[in-house]
Every structure is written in C-alpha cells, then in structure tokens.
C-alpha positions as CSV (number, residue, x, y, z in Angstrom):
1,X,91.2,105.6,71.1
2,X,87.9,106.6,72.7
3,X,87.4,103.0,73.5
4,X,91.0,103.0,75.1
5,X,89.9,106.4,77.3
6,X,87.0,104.9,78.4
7,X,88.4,101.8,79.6
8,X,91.3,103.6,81.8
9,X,88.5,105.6,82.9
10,X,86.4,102.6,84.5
11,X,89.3,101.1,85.6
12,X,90.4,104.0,87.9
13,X,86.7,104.4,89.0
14,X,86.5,100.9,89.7
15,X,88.8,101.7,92.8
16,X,86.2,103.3,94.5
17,X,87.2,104.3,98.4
18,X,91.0,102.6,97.5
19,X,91.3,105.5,94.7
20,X,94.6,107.8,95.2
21,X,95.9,111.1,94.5
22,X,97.6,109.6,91.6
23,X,94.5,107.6,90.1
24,X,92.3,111.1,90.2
25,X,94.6,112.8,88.4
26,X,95.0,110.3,85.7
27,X,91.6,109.9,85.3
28,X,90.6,113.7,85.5
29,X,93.2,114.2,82.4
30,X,91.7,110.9,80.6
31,X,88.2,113.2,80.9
32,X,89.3,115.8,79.9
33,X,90.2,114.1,76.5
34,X,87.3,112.0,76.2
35,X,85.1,115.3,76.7
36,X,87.4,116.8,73.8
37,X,84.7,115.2,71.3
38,X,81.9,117.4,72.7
39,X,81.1,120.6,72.3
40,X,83.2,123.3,74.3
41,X,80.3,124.4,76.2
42,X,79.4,121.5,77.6
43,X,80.6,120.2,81.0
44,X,82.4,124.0,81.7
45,X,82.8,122.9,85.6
46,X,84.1,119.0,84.9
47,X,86.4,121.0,82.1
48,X,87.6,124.0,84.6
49,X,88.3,120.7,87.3
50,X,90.3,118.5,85.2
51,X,92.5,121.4,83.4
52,X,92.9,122.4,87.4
53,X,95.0,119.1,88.1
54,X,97.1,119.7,85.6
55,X,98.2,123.1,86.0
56,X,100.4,125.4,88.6
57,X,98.0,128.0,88.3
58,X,94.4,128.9,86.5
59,X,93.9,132.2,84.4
60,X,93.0,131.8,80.9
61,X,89.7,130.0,82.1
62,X,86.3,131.6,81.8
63,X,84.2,129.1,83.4
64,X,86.9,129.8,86.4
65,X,86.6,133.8,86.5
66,X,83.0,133.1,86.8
67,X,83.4,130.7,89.8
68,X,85.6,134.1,91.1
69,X,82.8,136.3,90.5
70,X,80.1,133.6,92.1
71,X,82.3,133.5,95.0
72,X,82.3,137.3,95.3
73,X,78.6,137.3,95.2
74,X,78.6,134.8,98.1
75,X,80.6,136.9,99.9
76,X,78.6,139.9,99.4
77,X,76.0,138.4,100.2
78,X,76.9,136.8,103.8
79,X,79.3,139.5,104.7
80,X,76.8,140.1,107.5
81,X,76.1,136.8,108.4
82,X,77.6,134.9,111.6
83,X,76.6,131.9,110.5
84,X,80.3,129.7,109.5
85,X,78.2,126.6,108.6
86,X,76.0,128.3,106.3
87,X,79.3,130.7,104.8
88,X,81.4,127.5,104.3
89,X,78.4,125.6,103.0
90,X,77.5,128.6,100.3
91,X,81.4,129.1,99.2
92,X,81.6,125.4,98.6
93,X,78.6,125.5,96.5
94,X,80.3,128.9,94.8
95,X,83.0,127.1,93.9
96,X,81.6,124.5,92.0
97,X,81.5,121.0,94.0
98,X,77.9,120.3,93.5
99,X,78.0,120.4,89.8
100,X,81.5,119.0,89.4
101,X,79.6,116.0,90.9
102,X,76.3,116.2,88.4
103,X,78.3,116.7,85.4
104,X,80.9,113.6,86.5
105,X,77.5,111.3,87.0
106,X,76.4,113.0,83.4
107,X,79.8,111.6,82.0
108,X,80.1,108.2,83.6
109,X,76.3,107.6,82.4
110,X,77.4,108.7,78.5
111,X,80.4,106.3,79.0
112,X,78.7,103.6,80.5
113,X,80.4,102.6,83.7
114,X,79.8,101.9,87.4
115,X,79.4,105.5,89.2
116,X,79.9,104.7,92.8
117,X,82.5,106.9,93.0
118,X,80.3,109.7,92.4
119,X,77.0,109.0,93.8
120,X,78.0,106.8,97.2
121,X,78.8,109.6,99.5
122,X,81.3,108.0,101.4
123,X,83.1,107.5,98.7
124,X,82.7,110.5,96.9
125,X,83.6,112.1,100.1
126,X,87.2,110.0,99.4
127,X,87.3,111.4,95.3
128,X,86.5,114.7,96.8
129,X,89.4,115.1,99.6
130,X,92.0,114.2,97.3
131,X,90.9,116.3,94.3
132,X,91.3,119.4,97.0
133,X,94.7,118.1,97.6
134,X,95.7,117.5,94.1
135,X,94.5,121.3,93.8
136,X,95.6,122.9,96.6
137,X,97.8,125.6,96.5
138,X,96.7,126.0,92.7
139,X,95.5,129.7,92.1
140,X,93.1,130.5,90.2
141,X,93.1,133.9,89.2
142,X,92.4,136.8,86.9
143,X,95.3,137.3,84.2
144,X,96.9,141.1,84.0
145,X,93.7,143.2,83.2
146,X,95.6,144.5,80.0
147,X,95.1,141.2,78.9
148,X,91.2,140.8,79.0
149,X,89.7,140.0,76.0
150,X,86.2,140.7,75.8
151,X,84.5,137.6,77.9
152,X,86.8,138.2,80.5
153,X,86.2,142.0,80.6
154,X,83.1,141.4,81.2
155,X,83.4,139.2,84.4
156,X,85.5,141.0,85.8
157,X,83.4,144.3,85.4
158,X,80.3,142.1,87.0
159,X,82.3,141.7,89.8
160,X,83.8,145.0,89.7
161,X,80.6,146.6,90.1
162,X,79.2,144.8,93.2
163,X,82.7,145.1,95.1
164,X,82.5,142.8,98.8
165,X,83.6,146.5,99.7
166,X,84.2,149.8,97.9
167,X,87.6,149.0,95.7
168,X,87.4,144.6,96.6
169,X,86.2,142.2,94.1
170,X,87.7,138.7,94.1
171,X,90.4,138.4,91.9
172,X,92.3,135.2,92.7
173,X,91.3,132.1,95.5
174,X,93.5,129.5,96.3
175,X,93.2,126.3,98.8
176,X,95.6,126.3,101.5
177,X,96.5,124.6,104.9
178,X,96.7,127.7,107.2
179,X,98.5,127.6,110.7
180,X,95.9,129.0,113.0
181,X,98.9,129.6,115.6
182,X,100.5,131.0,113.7
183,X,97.6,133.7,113.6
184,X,97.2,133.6,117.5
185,X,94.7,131.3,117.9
186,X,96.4,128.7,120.0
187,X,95.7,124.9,120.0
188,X,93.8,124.8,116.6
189,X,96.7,124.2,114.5
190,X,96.7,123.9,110.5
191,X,93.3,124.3,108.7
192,X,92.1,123.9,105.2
193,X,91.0,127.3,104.0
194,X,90.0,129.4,100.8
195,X,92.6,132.4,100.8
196,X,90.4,134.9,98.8
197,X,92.1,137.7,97.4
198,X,90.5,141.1,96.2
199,X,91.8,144.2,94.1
200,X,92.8,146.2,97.1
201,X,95.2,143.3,98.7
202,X,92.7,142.6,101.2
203,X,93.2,138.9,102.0
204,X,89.9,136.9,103.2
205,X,90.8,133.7,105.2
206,X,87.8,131.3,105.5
207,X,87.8,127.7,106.9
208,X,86.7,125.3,104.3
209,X,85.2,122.0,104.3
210,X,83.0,120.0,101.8
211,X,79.9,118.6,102.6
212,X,79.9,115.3,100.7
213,X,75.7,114.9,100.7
214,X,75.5,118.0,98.2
C-alpha cells in the first residue's frame, strides 16, 4: 500500500508548474496517509495543511490553535508598525508557509522522489496559490471554550493573556477574497486577505500575499 501512496504521490508532483487544484488536494490527502506511519508529532504543520484541504472548517487541531495564538503574537507585536510589507511578510510566516515547505522537502526526501515542486520557487509559487485556494474560506478556529480539553485550554489562555487589546485574542482566521469597494476604497477591487477574528467580535482585515523565496 505504502508503495502504492508513494507512487501517486510522485506522479502528482511530477506535474510540477501544470499541477491543479485537483492534483494538490489528492496528493495532500495521499500525505496525509503516508505520514499515518510516523509518529503523531512529527510533521504537525504538513499534518494541520493536508487535514485543511479536506475539511469545511478546522477546530479540533492543536497544531492549528497554535498557529492562532502565533498569529496573535504577530499582531501584538506589529500593532504599531506601518510597515504592510513587513506585517504581511510576518503573518505569512505566522501562519505556517515556511515550514509547510521544510517539512514537504523532509517528506519527498524520506519517499524518494523529485522535489521541484517544493524547492523551484516558481513553481512552488504555483503549489502555493492553489493550496490558498483549495483553503480559502476554510476557518480555522477555536471550538466552544466548554469544550477545551486541557492542551487547548492552555493555548487559548497563552493567547488570552497577551490580548492584541484588552478583551481580543485571535480566535478564528480564515482566507478570503474581500471587495475593497465594497469598503470605500474605489478602483482596488477584490483582495486576498486573512479575516482575523478576536473574542470581542473585532474583525481584523489584512491583505495577504505569500512570498514564494521563504
């Protein structure tokens, strides 16, 4: 069976720039059960990514409260900051990208195939747009406090205690088009953004882009 996995596997990352929507999420399902034979803690990121293009929404995941609570460091820390490039740069890194990518080179070296798709970064930059796609509109987000178990509990009161502002840690983040229009700002039109939402309803709209070189 593993043999079987593994050959699907090469065959979608074969593709390289000509990979689709549809290939990535065959292939991130066909890691996910070729990383079943490791240990749990191993690969959290690639794990959190390819249980992401499966599902309508993320909230039993630890590995994806943490990325909630990394993202509400970031944001604490560059609440200041009028810097977009550098905000963007620091959420994308919050969110995981850059060691989605290590872990996926750490996999395709165990297996033993061609890993273009992950270390060209034109082409990665191709892998990369359509997993955003694939996961757009996806939440991931805390489940009902009442039902924290212990690991949980505890991320949540990390984040809890170092609020972006008195009574607002991140509790759910989603990828969305946004209509700028919409918003008033005319002539810009729809935007990929992280929708970041916090305990007090506050909504935090930033424009998101990946750099494909990290």
């Amino acid at each position: 069976m593993e043999k079987d996995i593994i050959k699907k596997i090469a065959g979608v990352a074969s593709k390289h720039r000509n990979i689709n929507e549809a290939d990535i999420r065959s292939m991130m399902i066909l890691v996910r059960k070729f990383l079943d034979a490791y240990d749990q803690n191993s690969f959290l990121i690639l794990r959190l990514y390819c249980n992401w293009v499966a599902h309508n929404e993320i909230t039993k995941s630890n590995t994806g409260l943490r990325v909630l609570a990394e993202i509400n460091n970031t944001l604490v820390k560059v609440k200041s900051t009028t810097d977009t490039n550098e905000m963007q740069n620091l959420i994308s890194q919050a969110i995981g990208y850059p060691l989605l990518r290590n872990e996926l080179k750490t996999v395709f070296g165990l297996i033993g195939i061609d890993n273009t798709l992950i270390t060209v970064n034109n082409v990665w930059s191709v892998f990369i747009n359509h997993l955003i796609e694939i996961i757009r509109d996806v939440p991931l987000s805390f489940p009902p406090l009442s039902n924290l178990d212990p690991a949980k509990l505890k991320i949540y009161e990390k984040i809890s205690n170092n609020p972006i502002k008195e009574g607002a840690g991140v509790i759910s983040i989603q990828l969305s088009n946004v209509d700028y229009d919409e918003l008033g700002a005319e002539n810009i039109g729809e935007i990929l953004c992280i929708i970041i939402k916090t305990e007090d309803t506050t909504t935090v709209v930033i424009p998101f882009t990946v750099d494909a070189t990290i």
